[in-house]
ZAMI-734454 format. One record per residue (C-alpha): residue number from 1; z, x, y. Coordinates in pm, whole numbers, plus 50000, padded with zeros to 5 digits. Layout:
N
(rec NUM, (Z, X, Y)),
...
END
This chain:
533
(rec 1, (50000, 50000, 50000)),
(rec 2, (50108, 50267, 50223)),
(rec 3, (50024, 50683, 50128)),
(rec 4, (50056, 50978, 50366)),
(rec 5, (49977, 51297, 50301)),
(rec 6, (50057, 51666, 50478)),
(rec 7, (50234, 51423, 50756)),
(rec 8, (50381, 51557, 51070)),
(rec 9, (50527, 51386, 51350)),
(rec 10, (50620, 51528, 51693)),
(rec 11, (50805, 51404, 51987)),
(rec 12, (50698, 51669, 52210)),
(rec 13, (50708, 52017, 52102)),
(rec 14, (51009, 51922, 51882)),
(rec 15, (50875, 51853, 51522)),
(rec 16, (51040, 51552, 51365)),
(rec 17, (50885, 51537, 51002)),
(rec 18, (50666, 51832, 50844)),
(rec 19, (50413, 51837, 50556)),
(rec 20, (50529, 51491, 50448)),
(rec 21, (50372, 51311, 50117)),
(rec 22, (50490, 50957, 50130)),
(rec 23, (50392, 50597, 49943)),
(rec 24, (50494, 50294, 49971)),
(rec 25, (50439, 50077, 49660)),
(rec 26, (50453, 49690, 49564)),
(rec 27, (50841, 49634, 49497)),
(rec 28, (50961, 49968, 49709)),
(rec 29, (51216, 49828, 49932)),
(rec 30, (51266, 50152, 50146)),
(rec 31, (51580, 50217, 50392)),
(rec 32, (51480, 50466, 50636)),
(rec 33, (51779, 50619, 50755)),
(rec 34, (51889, 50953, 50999)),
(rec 35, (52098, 51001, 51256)),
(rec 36, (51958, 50868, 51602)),
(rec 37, (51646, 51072, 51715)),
(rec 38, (51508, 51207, 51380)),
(rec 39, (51201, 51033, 51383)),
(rec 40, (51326, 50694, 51251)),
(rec 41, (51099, 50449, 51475)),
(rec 42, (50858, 50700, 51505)),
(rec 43, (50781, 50698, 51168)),
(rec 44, (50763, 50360, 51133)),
(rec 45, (50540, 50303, 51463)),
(rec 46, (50288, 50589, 51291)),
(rec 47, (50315, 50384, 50940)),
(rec 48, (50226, 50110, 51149)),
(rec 49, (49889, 50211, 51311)),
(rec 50, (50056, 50196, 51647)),
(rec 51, (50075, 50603, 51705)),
(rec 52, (49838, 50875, 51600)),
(rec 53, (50049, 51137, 51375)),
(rec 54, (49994, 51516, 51451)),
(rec 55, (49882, 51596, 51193)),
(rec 56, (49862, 51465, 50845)),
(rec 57, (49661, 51123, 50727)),
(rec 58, (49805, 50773, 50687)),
(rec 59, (49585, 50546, 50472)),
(rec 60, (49713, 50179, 50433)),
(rec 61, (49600, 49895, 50226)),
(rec 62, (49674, 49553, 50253)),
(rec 63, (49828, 49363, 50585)),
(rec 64, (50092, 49462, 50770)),
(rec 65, (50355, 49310, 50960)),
(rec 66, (50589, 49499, 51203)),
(rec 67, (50894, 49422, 51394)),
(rec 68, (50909, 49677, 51658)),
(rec 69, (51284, 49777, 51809)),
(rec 70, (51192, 49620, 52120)),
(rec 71, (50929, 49334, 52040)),
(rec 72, (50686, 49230, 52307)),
(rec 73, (50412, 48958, 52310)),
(rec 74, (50155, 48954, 52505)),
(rec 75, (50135, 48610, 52630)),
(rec 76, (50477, 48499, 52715)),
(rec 77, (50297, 48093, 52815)),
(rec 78, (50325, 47989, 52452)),
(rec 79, (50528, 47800, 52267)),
(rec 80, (50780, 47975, 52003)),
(rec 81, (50680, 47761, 51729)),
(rec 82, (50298, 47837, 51823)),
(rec 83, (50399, 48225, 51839)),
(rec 84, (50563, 48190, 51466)),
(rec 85, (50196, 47981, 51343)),
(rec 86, (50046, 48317, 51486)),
(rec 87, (50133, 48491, 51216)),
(rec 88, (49878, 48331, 50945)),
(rec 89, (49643, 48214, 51275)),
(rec 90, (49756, 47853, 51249)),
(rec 91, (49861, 47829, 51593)),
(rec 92, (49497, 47847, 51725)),
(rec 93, (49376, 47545, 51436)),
(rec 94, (49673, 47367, 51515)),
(rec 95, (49596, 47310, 51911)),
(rec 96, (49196, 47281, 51829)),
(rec 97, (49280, 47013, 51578)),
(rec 98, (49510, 46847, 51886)),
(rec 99, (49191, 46853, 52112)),
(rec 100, (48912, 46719, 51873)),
(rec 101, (49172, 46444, 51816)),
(rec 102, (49214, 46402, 52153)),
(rec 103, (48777, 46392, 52150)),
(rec 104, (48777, 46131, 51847)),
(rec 105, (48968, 45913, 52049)),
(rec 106, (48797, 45941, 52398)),
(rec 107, (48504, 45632, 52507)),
(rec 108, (48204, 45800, 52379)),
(rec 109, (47843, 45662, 52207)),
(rec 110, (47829, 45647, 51776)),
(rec 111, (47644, 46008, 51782)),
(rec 112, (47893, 46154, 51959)),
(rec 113, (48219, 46027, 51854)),
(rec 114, (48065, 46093, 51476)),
(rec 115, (48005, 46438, 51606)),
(rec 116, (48391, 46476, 51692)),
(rec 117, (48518, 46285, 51283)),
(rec 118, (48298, 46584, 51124)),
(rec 119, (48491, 46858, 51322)),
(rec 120, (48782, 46708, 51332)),
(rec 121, (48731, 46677, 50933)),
(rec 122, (48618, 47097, 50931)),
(rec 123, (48905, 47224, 51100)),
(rec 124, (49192, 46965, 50867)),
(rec 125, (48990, 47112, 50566)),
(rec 126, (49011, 47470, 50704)),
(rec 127, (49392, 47405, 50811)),
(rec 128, (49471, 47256, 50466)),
(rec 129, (49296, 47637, 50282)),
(rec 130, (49586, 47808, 50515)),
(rec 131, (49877, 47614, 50409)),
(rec 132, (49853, 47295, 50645)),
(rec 133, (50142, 47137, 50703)),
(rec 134, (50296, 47270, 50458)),
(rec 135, (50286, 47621, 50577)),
(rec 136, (50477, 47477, 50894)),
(rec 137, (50753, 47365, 50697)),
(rec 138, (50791, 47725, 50529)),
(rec 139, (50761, 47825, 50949)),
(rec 140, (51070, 47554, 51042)),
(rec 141, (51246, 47652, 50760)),
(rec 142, (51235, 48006, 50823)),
(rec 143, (51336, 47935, 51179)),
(rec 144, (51616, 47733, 51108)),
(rec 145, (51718, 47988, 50918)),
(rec 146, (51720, 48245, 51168)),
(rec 147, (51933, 48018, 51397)),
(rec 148, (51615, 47899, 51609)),
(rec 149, (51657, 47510, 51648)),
(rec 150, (51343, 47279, 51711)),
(rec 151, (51427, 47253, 52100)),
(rec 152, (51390, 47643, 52115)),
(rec 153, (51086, 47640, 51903)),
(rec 154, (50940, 47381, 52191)),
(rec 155, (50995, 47675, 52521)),
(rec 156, (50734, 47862, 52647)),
(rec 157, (50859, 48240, 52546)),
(rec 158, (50924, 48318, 52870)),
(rec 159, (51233, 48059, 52913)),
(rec 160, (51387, 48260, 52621)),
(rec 161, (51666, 48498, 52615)),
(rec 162, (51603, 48875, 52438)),
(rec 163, (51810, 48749, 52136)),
(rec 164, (51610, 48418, 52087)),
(rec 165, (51277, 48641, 52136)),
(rec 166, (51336, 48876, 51900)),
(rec 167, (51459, 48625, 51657)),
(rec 168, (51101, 48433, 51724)),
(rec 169, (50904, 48788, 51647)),
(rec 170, (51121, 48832, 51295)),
(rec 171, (51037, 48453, 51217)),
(rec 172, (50631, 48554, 51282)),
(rec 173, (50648, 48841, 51073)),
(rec 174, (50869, 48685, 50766)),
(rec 175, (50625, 48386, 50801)),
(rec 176, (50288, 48548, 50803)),
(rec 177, (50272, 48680, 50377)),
(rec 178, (50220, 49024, 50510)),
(rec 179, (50226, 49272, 50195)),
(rec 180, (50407, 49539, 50343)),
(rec 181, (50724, 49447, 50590)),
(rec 182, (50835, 49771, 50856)),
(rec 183, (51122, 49659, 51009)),
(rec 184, (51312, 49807, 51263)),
(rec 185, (51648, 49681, 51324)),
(rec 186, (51572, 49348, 51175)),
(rec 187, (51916, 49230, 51195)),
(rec 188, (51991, 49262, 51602)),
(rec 189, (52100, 48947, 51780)),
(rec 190, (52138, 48776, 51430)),
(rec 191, (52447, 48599, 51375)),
(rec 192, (52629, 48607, 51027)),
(rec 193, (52454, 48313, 50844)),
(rec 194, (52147, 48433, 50947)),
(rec 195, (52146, 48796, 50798)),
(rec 196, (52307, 48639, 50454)),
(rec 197, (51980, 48491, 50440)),
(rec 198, (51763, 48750, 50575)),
(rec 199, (51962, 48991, 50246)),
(rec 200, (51850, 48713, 50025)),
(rec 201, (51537, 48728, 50185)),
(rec 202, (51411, 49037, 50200)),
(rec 203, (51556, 49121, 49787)),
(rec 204, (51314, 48898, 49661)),
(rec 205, (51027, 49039, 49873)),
(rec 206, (50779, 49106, 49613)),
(rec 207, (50524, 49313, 49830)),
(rec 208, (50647, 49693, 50017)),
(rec 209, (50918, 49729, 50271)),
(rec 210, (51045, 49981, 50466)),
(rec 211, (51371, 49900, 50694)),
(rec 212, (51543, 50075, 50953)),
(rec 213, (51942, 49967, 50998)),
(rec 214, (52252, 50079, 51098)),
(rec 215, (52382, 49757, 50915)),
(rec 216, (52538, 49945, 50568)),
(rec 217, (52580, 49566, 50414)),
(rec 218, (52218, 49496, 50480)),
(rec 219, (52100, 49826, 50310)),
(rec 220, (52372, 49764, 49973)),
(rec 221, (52207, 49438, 49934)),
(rec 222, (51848, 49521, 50000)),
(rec 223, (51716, 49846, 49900)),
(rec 224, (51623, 50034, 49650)),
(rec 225, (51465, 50342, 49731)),
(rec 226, (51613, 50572, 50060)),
(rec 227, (51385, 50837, 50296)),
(rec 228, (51653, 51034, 50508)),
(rec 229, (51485, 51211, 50806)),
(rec 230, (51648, 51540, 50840)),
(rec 231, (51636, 51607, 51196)),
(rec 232, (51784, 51948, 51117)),
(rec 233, (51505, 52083, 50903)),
(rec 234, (51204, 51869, 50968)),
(rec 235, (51232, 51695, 50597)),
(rec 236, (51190, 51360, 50442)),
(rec 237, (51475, 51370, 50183)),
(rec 238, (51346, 51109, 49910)),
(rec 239, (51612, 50931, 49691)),
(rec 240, (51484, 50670, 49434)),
(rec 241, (51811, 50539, 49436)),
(rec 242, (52031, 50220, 49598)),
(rec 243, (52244, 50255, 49835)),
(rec 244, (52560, 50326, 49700)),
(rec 245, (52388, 50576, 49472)),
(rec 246, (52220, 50706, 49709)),
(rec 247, (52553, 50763, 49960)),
(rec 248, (52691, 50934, 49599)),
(rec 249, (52370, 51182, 49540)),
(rec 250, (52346, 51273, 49904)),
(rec 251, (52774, 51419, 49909)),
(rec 252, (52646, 51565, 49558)),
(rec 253, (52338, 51755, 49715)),
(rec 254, (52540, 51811, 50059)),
(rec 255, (52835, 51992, 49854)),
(rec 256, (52543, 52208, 49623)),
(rec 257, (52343, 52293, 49971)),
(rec 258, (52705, 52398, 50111)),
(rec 259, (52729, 52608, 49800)),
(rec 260, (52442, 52791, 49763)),
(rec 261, (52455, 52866, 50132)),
(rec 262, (52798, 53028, 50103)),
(rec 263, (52633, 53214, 49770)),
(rec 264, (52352, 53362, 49981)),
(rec 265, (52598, 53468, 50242)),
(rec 266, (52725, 53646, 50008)),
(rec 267, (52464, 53824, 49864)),
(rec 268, (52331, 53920, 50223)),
(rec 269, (52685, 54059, 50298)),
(rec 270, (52646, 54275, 49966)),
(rec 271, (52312, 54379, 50057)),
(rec 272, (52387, 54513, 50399)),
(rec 273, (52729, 54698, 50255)),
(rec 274, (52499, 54871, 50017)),
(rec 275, (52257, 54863, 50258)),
(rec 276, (52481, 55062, 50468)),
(rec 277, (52605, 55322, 50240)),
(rec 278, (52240, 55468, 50108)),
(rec 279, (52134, 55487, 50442)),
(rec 280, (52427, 55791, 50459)),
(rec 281, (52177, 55992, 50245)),
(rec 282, (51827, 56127, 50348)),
(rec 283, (51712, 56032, 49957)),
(rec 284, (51838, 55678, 49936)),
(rec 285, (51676, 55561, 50338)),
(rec 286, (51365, 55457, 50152)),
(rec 287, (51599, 55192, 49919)),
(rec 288, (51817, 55114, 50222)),
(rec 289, (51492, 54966, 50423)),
(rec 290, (51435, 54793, 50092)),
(rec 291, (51787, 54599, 50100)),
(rec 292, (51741, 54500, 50442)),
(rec 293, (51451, 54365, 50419)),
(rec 294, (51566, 54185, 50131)),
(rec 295, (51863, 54076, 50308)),
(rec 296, (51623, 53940, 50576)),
(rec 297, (51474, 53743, 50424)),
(rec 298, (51749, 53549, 50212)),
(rec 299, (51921, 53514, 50587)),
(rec 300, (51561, 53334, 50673)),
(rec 301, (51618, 53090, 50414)),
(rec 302, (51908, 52964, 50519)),
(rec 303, (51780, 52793, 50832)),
(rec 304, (51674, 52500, 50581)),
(rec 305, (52039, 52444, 50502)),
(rec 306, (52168, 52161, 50671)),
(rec 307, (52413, 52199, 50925)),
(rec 308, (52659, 51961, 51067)),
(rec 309, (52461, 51668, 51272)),
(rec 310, (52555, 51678, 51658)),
(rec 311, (52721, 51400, 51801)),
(rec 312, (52768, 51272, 52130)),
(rec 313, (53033, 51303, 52350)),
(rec 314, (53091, 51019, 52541)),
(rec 315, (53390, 50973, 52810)),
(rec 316, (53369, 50739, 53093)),
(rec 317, (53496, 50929, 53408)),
(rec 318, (53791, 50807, 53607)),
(rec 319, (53628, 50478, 53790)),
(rec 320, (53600, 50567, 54195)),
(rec 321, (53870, 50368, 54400)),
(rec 322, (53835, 49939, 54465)),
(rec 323, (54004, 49653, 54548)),
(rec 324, (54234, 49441, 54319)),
(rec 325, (53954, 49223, 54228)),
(rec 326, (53636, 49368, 54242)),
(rec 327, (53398, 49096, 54138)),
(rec 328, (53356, 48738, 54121)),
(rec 329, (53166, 48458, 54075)),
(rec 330, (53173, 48083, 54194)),
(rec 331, (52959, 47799, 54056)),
(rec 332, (52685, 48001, 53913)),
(rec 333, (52417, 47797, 53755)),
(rec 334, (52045, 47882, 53580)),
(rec 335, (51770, 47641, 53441)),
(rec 336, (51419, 47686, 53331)),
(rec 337, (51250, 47428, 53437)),
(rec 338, (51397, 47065, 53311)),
(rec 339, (51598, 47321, 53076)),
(rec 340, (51975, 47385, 53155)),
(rec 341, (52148, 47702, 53065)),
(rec 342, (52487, 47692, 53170)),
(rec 343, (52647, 47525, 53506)),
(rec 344, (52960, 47596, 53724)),
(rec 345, (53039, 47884, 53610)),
(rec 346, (53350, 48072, 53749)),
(rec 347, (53471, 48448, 53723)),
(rec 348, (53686, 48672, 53857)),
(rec 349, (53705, 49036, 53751)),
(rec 350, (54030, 49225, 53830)),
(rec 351, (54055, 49578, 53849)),
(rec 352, (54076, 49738, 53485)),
(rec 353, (54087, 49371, 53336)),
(rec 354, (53865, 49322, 52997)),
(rec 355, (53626, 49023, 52949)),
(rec 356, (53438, 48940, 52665)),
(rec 357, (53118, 48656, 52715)),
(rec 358, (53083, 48428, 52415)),
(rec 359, (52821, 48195, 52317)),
(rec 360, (52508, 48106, 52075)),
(rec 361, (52205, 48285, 52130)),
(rec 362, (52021, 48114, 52420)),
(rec 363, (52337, 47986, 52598)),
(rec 364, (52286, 48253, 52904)),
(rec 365, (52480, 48531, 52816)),
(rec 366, (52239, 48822, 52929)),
(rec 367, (52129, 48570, 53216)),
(rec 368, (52520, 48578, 53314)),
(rec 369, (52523, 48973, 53288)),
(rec 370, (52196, 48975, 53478)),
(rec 371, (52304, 48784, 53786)),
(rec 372, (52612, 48926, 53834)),
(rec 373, (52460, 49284, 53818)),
(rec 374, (52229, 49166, 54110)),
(rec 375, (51910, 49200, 53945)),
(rec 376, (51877, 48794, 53873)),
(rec 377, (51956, 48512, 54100)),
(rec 378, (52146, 48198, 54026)),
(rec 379, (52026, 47875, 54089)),
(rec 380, (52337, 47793, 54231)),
(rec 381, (52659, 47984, 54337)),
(rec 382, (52727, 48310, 54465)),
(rec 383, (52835, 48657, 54336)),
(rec 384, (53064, 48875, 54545)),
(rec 385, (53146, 49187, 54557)),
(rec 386, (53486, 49294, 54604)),
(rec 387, (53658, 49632, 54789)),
(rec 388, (53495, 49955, 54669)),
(rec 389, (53276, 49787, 54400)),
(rec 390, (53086, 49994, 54241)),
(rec 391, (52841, 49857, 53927)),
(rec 392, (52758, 50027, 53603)),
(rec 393, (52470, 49753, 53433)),
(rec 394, (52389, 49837, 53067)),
(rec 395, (52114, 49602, 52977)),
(rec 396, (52003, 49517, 52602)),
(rec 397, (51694, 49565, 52586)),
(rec 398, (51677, 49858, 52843)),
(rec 399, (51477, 49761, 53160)),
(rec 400, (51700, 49946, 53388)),
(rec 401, (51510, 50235, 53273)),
(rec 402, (51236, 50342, 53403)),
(rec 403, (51027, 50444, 53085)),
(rec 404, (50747, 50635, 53309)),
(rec 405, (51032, 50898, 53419)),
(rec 406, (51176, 51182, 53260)),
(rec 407, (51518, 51171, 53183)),
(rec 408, (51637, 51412, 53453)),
(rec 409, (51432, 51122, 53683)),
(rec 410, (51620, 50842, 53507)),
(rec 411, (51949, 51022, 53613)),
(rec 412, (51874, 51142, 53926)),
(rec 413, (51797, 50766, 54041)),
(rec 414, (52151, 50682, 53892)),
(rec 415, (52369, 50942, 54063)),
(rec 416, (52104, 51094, 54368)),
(rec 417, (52403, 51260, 54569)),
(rec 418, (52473, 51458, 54205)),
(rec 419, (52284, 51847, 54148)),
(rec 420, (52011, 51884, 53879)),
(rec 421, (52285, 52110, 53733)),
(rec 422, (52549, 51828, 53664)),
(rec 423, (52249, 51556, 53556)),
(rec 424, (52238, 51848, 53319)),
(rec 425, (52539, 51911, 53156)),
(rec 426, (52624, 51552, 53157)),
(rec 427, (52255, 51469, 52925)),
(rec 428, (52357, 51785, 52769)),
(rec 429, (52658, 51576, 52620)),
(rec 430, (52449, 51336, 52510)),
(rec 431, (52233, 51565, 52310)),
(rec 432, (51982, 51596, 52568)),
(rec 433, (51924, 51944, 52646)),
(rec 434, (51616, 52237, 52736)),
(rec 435, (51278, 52029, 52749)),
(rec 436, (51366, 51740, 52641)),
(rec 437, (51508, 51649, 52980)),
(rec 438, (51177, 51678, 53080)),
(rec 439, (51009, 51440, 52845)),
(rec 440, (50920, 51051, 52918)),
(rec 441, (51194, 50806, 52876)),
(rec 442, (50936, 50546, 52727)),
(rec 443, (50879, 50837, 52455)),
(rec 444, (51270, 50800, 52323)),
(rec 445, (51383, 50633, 52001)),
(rec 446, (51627, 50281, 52052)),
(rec 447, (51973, 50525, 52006)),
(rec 448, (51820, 50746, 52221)),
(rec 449, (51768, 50550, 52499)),
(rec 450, (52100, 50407, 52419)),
(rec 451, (52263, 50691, 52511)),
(rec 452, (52076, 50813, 52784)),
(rec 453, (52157, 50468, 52937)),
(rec 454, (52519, 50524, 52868)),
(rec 455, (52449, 50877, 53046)),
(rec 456, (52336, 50711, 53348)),
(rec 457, (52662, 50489, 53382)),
(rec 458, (52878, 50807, 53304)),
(rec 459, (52765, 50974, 53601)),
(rec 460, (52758, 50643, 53800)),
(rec 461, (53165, 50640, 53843)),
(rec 462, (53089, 50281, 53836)),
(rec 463, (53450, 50063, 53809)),
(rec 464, (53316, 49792, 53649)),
(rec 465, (53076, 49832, 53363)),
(rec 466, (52854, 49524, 53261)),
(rec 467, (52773, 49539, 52899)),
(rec 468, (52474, 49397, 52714)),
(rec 469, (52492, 49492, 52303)),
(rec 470, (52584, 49835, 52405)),
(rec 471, (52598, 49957, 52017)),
(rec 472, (52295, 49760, 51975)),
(rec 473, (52059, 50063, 51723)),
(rec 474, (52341, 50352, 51746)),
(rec 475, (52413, 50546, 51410)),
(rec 476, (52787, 50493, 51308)),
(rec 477, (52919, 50818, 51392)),
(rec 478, (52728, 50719, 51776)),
(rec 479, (52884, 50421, 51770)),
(rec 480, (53232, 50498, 51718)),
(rec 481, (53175, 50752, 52041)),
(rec 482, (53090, 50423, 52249)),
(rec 483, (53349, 50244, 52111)),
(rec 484, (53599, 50542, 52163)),
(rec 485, (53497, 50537, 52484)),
(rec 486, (53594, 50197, 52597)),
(rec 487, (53888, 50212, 52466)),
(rec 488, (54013, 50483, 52696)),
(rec 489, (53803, 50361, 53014)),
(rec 490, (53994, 50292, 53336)),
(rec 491, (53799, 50036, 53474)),
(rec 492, (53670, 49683, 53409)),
(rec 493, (53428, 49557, 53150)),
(rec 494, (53239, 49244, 53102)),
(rec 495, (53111, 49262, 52768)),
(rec 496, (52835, 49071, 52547)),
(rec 497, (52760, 49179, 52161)),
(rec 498, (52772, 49015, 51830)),
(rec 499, (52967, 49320, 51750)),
(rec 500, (53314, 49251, 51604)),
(rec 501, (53434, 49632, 51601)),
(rec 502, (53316, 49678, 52013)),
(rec 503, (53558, 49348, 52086)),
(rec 504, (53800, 49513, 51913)),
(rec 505, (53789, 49819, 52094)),
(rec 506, (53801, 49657, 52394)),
(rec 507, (54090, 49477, 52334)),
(rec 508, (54005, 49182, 52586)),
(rec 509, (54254, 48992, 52854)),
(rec 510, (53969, 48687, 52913)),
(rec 511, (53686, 48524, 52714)),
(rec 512, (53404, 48325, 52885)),
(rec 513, (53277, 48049, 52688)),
(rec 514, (52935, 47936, 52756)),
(rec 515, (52753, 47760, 52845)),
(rec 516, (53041, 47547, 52949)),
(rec 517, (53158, 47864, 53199)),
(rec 518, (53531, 47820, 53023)),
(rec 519, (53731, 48096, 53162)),
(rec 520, (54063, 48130, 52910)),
(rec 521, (54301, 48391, 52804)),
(rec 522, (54146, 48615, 52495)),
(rec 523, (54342, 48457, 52179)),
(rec 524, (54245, 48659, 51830)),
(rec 525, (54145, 48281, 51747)),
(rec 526, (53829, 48358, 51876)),
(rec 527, (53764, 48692, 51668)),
(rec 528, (53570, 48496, 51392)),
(rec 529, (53307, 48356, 51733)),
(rec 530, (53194, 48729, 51789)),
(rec 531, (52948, 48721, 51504)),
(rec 532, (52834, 48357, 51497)),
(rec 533, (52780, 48399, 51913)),
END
């Protein structure tokens, strides 16, 4: 279905995967795992047809269907439930069998209206070959499934939040009987019911699939083959194994790699002792060269050892000086058209006060985060800035970036009073460092971006951080970095995400509840909402 062969992928001069032979075969359910910027999406974007490799041939049979990190359609007019059709085509048979009824019906002489029965007939026979109508109840049940209700399915895409939309994109490609699935992140904005049924699923996919996901649950249930990306040495580490097995055989070849490391540092030691005494004597110099060349070249090997993966450090700086409350909000309101998201909403943030947003998908919880960072405007209601308030907007989906900058760009628009020297050293703490500050931020993986995000509100000294999914495609030991680091901030946090472990490392004073705009006291009640918001 899918077969490389001598691939190699590069994000700049940094080489990601070398010399990799790869296939994908009916029944491989892949989990394509690494630590954030090995070459996870990258691979899959290549796989995809949607980048050119290096080097290296990617031949593909059959049709594939690929959920992107960051899905975007093109024309964001249409309906949802057209969108989802898309997948097998039906949308387009489904609106011209709307308009030749439409034609049947209008005044019109025998020829003509006999005209409009024969296509009418044509394009029912042609819909019925693709499924019909009952291919739109695999579409609504598939929705339903992934939490999209019929009065979502009805919105233009536009109306839709980044949750919804990305839930309508998975829906397409689970719909459209591609042979080979390349997910990336499938489970993201999914509440729990919804990825017990994506497990179920995506087990009994019958075709190829290759799935990228920090969710461990997901990749017990699902897979049964694993590619690690070795960002260290360049590899593509392939385990025919599940998960659990695979976690097992990975500590076993980790502990033999350790090993026979530690046995060639021997050896090299030896050989440049012995080295050392024959070069004493004139007679022996000859066998002394001999050793050390010997000796240089074991000490070559052992670049391809693995070595420790790097991991961010991430610590919020002491928030710059405000008043007692810093933020609120009063009667804050937001439709789309004849569609209400949430009314009369109230907030006030205190300084160094913890608020966690709650609701289902759709009920305005990045609009909420959006209009009290400034960059959205209520219908209604006002936002107001309090004494010394200073913002720090982390956005889901990551259009407070601008991807045509390089990241030293990115952060010099974020702190501009600040010297190329500290933008440094601060993205060298995120594992940004030589060239690669120089590189395109539109060229960075989901974690990536992720944390060159969170480096932008590090050296904001913002004092109250707005949070949209902010461990939204981090790798776990990335993720408990972020979620370190709000436990020790100093300053306020509004926070949205589906994630239970974030809410409880923020350990939250208030919970909004919307769309209603409730503003209560944070009980652990609520705990089990997290994942079903």
């Amino acid at each position: 279905m899918i077969t490389t062969t001598g691939l190699e992928l590069r994000a700049g001069a940094r080489i990601l995967i070398s010399d990799a032979d790869l296939r994908v075969q009916p029944g491989d359910r892949i989990g394509l795992v690494g630590r954030n910027g090995a070459g996870k999406t990258t691979t899959l974007t290549t796989l995809a047809g949607e980048r050119v490799p290096h080097a290296g041939k990617v031949d593909v049979s059959g049709e594939i269907g690929y959920l992107p990190q960051d899905p975007r359609s093109g024309d964001l007019d249409i309906t949802a439930s057209d969108r989802v059709l898309s997948g097998r085509g039906l949308d387009v048979l489904r609106a011209q069998l709307v308009k030749a009824q439409v034609a049947m019906a209008e005044p019109a002489d025998d020829a003509e209206r006999d005209k409009a029965v024969r296509r009418y007939g044509r394009l029912e026979d042609q819909f019925a070959a693709m499924g019909g109508y009952a291919a739109e109840s695999d579409a609504a049940r598939i929705c339903t499934n992934l939490g999209l209700p019929d009065r979502v399915l009805a919105q233009p895409l536009r109306t839709l939040s980044g949750g919804q939309r990305r839930r309508v994109e998975l829906a397409r490609i689970l719909f459209s009987d591609a042979e080979t699935l390349l997910l990336d992140e499938p489970t993201n904005h999914l509440d729990g019911d919804s990825i017990t049924w994506l497990k179920g699923f995506l087990s009994s996919h019958r075709g190829g699939l290759i799935v990228i996901s920090h969710d461990v649950e997901l990749l017990e249930a699902v897979v049964n083959k694993v590619w690690h990306l070795d960002a260290n040495r360049a590899t593509v580490d392939i385990y025919n194994l599940g998960w659990k097995r695979y976690l097992q055989q990975r500590e076993t070849d980790e502990r033999r790699r350790k090993q026979e490391r530690a046995n060639t540092e021997r050896k090299i030691d030896t050989l440049n002792a012995q080295a050392d005494k024959m070069r004493a004597k004139a007679t022996k110099a000859k066998a002394a060269k001999s050793m050390d060349k010997r000796a240089e070249r074991l000490a070559a090997g052992l670049a391809d050892v693995r070595v420790q993966d790097k991991v961010a450090k991430l610590r919020f700086p002491t928030p710059v000086a405000c008043g007692k409350t810093p933020l609120t909000a009063e009667g804050l309101s937001k439709s789309y058209g004849s569609l209400e998201i949430f009314t009369d909403v109230d907030l006030a943030v205190d300084r160094g006060t913890r608020v966690v947003v709650l609701g289902l998908n759709g009920a305005g919880k990045t609009t909420l985060l959006r209009m009290l960072a400034g960059t959205e405007n209520p219908d209604t209601g006002e936002v107001k800035a309090g004494h010394g308030l200073r913002v720090g907007y982390y956005a889901q989906e990551h259009e407070t970036i601008d991807m045509d900058r390089s990241l030293l760009e990115v952060m010099r628009s974020a702190a501009p009073d600040s010297t190329d020297t500290e933008l440094r050293r601060i993205l060298g703490a995120f594992l940004f460092s030589g060239e690669t500050v120089d590189q395109r931020a539109g060229t960075l993986s989901g974690g990536e971006r992720t944390r060159l995000a969170m480096a932008t509100l590090v050296i904001s000294g913002a004092n109250v951080l707005l949070l949209d999914e902010p461990t939204n495609n981090l790798d776990p030991a990335s993720r408990e970095q972020v979620l370190e680091a709000l436990r020790t901030y100093a300053g306020a946090i509004v926070l949205v995400t589906h994630d239970a472990g974030a809410v409880r490392a923020l350990n939250p004073d208030k919970v909004i509840l919307l769309p209603d705009g409730t503003e209560d006291t944070w009980s652990e009640d609520l705990a089990d909402l997290v994942e079903l918001a």
